[in-house]
ZAMARGU-4260 file (C-alpha; in steps of 0.2 Angstrom, whole numbers, plus 5000, padded with zeros to 4 digits):
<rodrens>
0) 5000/5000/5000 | 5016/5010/5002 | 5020/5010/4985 | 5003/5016/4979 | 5006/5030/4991
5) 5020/5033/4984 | 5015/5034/4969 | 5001/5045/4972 | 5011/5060/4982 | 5022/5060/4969
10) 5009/5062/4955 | 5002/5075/4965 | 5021/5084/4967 | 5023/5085/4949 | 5003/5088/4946
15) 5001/5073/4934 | 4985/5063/4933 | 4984/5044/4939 | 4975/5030/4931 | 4971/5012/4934
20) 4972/4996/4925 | 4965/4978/4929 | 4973/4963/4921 | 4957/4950/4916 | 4959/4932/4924
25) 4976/4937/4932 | 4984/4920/4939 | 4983/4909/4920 | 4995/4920/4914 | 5008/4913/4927
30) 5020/4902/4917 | 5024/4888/4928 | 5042/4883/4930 | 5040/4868/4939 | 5029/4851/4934
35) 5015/4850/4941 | 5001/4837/4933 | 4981/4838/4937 | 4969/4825/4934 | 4959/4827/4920
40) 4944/4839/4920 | 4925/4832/4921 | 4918/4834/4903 | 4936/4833/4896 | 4942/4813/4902
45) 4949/4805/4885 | 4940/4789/4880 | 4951/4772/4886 | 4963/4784/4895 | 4955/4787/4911
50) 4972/4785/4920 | 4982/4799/4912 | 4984/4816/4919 | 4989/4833/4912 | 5005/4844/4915
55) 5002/4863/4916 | 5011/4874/4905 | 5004/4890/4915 | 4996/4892/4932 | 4979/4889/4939
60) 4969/4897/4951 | 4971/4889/4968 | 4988/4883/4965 | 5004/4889/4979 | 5013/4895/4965
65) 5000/4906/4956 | 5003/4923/4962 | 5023/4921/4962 | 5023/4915/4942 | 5011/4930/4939
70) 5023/4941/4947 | 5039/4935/4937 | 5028/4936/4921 | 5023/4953/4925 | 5041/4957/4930
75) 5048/4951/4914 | 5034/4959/4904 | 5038/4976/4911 | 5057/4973/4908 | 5054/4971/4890
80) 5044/4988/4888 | 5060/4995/4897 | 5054/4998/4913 | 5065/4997/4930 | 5061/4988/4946
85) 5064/4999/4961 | 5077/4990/4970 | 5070/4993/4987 | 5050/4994/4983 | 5048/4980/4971
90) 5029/4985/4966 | 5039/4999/4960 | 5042/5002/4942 | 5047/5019/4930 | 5055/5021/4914
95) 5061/5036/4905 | 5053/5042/4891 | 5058/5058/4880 | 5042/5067/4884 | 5046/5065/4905
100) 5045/5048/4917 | 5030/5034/4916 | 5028/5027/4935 | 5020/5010/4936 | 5013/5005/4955
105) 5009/4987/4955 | 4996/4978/4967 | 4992/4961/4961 | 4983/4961/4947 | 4979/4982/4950
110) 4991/4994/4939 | 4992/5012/4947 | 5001/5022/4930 | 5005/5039/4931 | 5017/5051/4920
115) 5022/5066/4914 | 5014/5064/4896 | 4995/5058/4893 | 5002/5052/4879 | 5016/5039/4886
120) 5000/5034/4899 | 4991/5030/4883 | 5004/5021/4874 | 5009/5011/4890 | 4990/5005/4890
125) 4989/5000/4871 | 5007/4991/4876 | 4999/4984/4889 | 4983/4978/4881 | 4994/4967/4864
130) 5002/4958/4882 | 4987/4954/4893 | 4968/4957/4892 | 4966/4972/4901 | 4952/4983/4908
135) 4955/5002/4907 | 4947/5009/4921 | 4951/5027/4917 | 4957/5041/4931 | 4960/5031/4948
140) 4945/5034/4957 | 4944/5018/4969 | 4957/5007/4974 | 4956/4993/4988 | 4945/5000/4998
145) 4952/5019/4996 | 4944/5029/4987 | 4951/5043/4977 | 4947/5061/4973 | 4959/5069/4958
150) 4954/5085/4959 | 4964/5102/4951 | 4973/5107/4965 | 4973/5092/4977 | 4973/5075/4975
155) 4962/5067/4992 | 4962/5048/4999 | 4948/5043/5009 | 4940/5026/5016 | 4923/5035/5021
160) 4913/5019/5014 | 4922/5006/5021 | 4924/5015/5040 | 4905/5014/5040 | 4903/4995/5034
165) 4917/4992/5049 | 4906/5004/5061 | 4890/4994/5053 | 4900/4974/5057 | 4905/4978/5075
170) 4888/4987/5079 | 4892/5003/5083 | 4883/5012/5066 | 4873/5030/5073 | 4884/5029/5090
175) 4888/5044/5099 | 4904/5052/5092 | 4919/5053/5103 | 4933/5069/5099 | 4947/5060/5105
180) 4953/5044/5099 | 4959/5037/5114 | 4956/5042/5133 | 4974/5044/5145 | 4972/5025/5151
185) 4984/5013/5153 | 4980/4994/5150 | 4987/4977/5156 | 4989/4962/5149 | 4985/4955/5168
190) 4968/4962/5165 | 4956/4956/5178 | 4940/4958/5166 | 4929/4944/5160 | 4935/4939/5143
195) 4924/4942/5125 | 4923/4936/5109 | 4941/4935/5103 | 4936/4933/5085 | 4925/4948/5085
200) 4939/4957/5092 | 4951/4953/5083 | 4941/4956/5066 | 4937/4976/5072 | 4953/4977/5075
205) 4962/4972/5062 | 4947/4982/5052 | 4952/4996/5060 | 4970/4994/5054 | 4969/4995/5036
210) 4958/5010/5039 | 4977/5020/5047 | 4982/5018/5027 | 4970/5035/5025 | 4970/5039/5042
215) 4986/5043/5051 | 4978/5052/5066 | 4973/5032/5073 | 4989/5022/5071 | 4992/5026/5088
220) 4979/5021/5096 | 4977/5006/5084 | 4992/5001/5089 | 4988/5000/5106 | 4973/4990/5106
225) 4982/4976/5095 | 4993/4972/5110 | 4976/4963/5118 | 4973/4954/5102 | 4978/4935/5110
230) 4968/4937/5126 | 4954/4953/5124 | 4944/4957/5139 | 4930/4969/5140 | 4941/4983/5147
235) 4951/4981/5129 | 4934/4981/5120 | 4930/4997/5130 | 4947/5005/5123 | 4941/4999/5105
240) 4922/5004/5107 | 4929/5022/5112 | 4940/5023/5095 | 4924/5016/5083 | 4914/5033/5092
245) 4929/5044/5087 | 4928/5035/5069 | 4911/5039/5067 | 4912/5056/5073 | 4927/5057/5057
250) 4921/5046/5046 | 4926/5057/5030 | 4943/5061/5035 | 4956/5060/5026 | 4973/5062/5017
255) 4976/5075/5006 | 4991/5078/4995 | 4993/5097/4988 | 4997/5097/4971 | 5013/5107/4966
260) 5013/5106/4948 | 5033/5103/4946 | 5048/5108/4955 | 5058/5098/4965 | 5051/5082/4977
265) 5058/5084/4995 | 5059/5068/5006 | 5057/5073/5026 | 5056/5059/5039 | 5052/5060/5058
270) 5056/5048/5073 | 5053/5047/5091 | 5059/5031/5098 | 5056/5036/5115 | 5041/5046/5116
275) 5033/5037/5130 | 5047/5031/5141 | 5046/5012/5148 | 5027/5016/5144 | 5021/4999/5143
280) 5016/4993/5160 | 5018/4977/5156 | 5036/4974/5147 | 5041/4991/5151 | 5043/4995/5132
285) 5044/5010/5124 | 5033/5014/5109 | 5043/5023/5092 | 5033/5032/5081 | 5039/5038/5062
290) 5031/5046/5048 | 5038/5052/5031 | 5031/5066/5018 | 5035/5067/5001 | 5033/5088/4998
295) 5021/5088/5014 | 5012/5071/5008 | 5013/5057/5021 | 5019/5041/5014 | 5024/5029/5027
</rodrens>
């Protein structure tokens, strides 16, 4: 998700537009390497050889090696356009044209493109099209889960429909809204409390994790309440309960990355490793906190 971020800030730095491809029936393009043989299908079994069974030349759904064969093949398709992999982000890829840089985010079978030129996008999609059948979705406007706003002088990432399925699935829709994300509490893993559902607990919270991808103002809190995951107790649930009001009281927060329409892209990081000294009662561990901006867009 990183990457896509990546991707995205930077667009917005040099004022490009973003559009998104689908490959169709992504996994049978994998070429397998390796042997591996299937019985033959019902309504395919050849008369008075029953007893044989096929070899696959490419992958099938379901099998372990699917997704890896389609990476390779989509690795070694890209190379061949000319593209580089980014040698520490590998759903990275760019290649230099004479009209400016194309930038290629890869998520599966998803292809976040983006560029100087239209007109490289373009070609890169009918280049794209002769390897794979494709779907051209157009400008990015939703994207696992995120949804995406390209406007003229901003470009704005948002989960607003999926925080109010997760505020629907853990029972909290039309609850009272909290302004704070977390109260000043500090919880034990030597709770006390009577125990709850751990696999409703589990499931808000790891819900309420992929929502910190647009939402940076919970990755605290979050964080905190992922601690309890193996043994939740209701005092834990409270803690989580507490950060479902604050969602619905923010539901259509947001990132929002300025658009700078060129000039140069600065990189600024900031750590705190010891914000909260020894502040877990338990381990007396501290918590470290970091986040990066790409011209004043977070991205990690």
């Amino acid at each position: 998700m990183e990457s896509v971020q990546l991707v995205l800030a930077l667009a917005a730095t040099r004022g490009w537009n973003v559009h998104h491809l689908d490959v169709k029936s992504t996994f049978l393009n994998g070429e397998l390497k390796e042997e591996v043989f299937v019985n033959q299908p019902p309504g395919f079994i050849i008369d008075g050889q029953e007893h044989k069974v096929l070899r696959l030349r490419k992958a099938l759904y379901g099998l372990r090696q699917a997704l890896w064969a389609w990476n390779i093949k989509l690795d070694e398709s890209l190379t061949r356009l000319s593209f580089c992999r980014c040698e520490t982000e590998h759903a990275l890829y760019t290649r230099q044209a004479e009209r400016g840089q194309l930038v290629v985010g890869v998520y599966v079978d998803d292809l976040v493109v983006t560029g100087a030129s239209e007109q490289d996008v373009i070609s890169f999609k009918q280049e794209m099209k002769k390897l794979f059948r494709m779907s051209d979705l157009g400008l990015l406007s939703y994207y696992l889960g995120i949804e995406v706003e390209q406007g003229a002088d901003s470009i704005t990432l948002r989960q607003s429909a999926y925080a109010r399925k997760l505020l629907e699935r853990s029972g909290m829709a039309g609850c009272r809204a909290n302004k704070t994300p977390m109260e000043k509490i500090k919880l034990s893993k030597a709770s006390s409390a009577a125990k709850v559902d751990a696999t409703g607990y589990r499931s808000i919270v790891g819900g309420l994790r992929y929502l910190v991808h647009t939402r940076p103002d919970l990755a605290f809190a979050v964080g905190y309440v992922s601690r309890f995951m193996d043994d939740p107790r209701e005092d834990y649930l409270a803690a989580v309960k507490h950060l479902l009001r604050y969602v619905a009281g923010t539901v259509d927060y947001g990132v929002v990355y300025p658009r700078h329409n060129g000039g140069k892209a600065e990189l600024i990081g900031y750590s705190d490793s010891d914000s909260d000294m020894a502040g877990d009662i338990d381990g007396r561990k501290c918590t470290s906190g970091l986040v990066f901006f790409l011209n004043g867009c977070p991205i990690s």
